[in-house]
N, C-alpha and C positions, 0 to 999 in steps of 0.2 A: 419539354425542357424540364429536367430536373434540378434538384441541388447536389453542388458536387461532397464527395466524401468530409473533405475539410470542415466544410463550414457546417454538414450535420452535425460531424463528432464535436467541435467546438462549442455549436449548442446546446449539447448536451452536455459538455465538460465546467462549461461553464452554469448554467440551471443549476447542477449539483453542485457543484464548487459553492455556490452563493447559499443552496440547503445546509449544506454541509460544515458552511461560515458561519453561519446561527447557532447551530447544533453546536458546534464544537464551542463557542463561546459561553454555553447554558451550561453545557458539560464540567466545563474549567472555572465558570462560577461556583457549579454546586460542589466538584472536586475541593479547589482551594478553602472554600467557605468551612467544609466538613471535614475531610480525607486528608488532605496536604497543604495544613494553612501553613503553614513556614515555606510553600514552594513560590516559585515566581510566578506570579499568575500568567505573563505573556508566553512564557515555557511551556507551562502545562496545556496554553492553548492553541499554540501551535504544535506541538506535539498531538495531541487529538485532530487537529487539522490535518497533519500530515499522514496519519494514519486512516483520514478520511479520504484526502486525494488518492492516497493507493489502493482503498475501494471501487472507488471509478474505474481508476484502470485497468483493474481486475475485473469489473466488471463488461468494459470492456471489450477486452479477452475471449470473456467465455461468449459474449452476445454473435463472435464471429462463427461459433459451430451451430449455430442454434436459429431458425426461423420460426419458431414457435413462442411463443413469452414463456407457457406454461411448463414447456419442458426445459426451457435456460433456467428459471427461478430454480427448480425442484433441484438442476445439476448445480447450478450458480451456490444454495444452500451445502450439499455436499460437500462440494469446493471447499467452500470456506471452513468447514466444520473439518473436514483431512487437515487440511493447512493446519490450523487450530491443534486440532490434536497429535498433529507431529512434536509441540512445545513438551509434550508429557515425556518425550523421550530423554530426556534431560533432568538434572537435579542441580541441586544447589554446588552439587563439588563439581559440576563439568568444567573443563576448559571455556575460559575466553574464545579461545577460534573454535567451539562446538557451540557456544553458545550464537556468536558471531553468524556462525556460517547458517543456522538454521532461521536466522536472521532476515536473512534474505528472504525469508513469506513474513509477510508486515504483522499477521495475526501472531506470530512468534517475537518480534520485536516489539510490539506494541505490549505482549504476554510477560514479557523479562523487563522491560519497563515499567512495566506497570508496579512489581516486584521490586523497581530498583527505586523506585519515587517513594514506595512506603516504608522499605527498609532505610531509606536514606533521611524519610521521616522520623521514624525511632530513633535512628544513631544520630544524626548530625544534624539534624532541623532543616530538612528541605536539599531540595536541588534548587539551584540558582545559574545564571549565565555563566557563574564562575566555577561552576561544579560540573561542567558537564562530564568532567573525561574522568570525572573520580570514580572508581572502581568499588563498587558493593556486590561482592557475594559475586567476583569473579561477570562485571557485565556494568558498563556503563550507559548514562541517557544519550551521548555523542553516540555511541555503534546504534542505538536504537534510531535516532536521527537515518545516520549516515545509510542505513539497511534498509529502512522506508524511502529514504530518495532511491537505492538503485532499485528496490522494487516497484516503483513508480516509472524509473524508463525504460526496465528490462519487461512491463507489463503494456505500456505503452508500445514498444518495439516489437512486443511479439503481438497485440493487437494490432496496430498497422497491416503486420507483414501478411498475415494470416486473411483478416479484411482483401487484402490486396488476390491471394491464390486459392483463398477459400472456394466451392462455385455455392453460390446461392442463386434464390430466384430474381435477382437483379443482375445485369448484364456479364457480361463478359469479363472471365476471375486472367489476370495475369500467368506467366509462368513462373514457375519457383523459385526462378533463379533472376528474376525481374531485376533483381538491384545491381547487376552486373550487366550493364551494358552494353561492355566490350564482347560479349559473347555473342550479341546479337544486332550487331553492324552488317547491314548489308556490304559485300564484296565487292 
């Protein structure tokens, strides 16, 4: 008798959720304290949280092609550093929806954020609960928000599905189309 799916992923999700709580609050001290003293401090650190949740899930993800630790980390590292480096494709004059859309990998939102807290620093003294949708340099802290949540359940979503049809060396993988039941009703 094993543990089922659920309750491993959860204790993982949660172990790191709770790493990830500390961390992002040391982070949002030393940011606010140095870097962005006119921001909110709860902003800033939820913001770092959120972009720590969609490391989980990202990581995730990749944990589902991989039975080895040593070869998930090395591809896991890549990962992240593509993702990452897609943000270079972009400038300061891009469009709102180029910026938006590249959004959607959390290392590019979190990249343009990061960008939008210190230029909002210079100009106008911080970001605050009340700033979030204010636009600097074409990219506000709300799309950064808002792209880290769906990369949170578009990563989540395709960790499940993949867990679910992947075969590894623990039992038996679903079929691909698992989530459609109606296909597979006995007659």
């Amino acid at each position: 008798m094993g543990m089922n799916d659920s309750s491993f992923y959860l204790s993982w999700i949660i172990h790191y959720s709770i790493i990830y709580t500390i961390t992002s609050l040391l982070i949002a001290l030393v940011s606010v304290s140095s870097i962005w003293p006119n921001s909110d401090f709860l902003l800033v650190f939820l913001w770092y949280l959120t972009f720590c949740i969609t490391l989980i899930f990202q990581s995730l993800f990749i944990t589902t092609f991989f039975s080895k630790a040593k070869t998930g980390n090395i591809v896991a590292m890549v990962f992240y550093l593509a993702l990452y480096m897609s943000s270079l494709t972009v400038d300061t004059s891009s469009s709102v929806g180029a910026k938006a859309g590249l959004s959607i990998l959390s290392q590019n939102a979190v990249n343009f954020g990061a960008d939008t807290f210190l230029l909002a620093e210079t100009k106008s003294g911080g970001i605050g609960w009340d700033s979030l949708d204010n636009e600097i340099e074409r990219y506000t802290i709300g799309i950064s928000f808002l792209m880290m949540f769906v990369n949170i359940f578009l990563f989540a979503l395709l960790a499940f599905y993949f867990d679910q049809v992947f075969p590894n060396e623990f039992g038996k993988k679903k079929h691909p189309l698992f989530f459609l039941p109606c296909l597979f009703k006995n007659k």
